[in-house]
C-alpha positions, 0 to 999 in steps of 0.5 A: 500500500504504501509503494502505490502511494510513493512513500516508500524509498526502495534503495533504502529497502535494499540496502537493509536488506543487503546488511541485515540479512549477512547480519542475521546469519552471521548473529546466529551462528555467533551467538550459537557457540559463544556463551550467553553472558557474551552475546549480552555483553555484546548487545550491550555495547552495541546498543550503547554505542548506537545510542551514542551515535544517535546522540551525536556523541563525540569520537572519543566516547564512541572509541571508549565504546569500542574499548569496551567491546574489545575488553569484554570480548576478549574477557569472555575468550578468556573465561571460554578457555577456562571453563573448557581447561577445568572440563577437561582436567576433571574429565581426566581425573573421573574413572569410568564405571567399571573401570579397574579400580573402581568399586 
């Protein structure tokens, strides 16, 4: 309806779709294998930094949220690793049942 009333901007149509469609795909298979607290720390940068940007926030606080995404990605790498290292170390230590020497 509102094309036959030419209100509607298809280029700009298009170019959502062209950057949304890659984004949703590549947000998908991302928040798949990255942990919870990691995509929500993610979103929230994100937001606060479209928020800023919106806001006509200077260069530097866009930069100090940009930092912000950095460190906590790399927190979240970090603690990834972690978790994965104490798994492992206790999957070693754990006999099976059954196994000789078990009860």
């Amino acid at each position: 309806m509102v094309v036959s009333v030419g209100d509607a901007d298809l280029g700009l149509a298009a170019t959502l779709l062209i950057g949304a469609v890659p984004g949703v795909v590549a947000g998908s298979l991302v928040s798949s294998r990255v942990s919870g607290s990691a995509v929500r720390w993610a979103l929230v940068v994100l937001l606060t930094g479209s928020g800023l940007s919106m806001l006509k926030a200077s260069t530097v606080i866009l930069l100090g949220c940009l930092a912000m995404a950095l460190l906590g990605t790399l927190t979240a790498v970090r603690d990834r690793r972690s978790v994965r290292s104490a798994a492992a170390e206790t999957a070693d230590t754990v006999e099976p049942a059954g196994a000789p020497g078990s009860r």
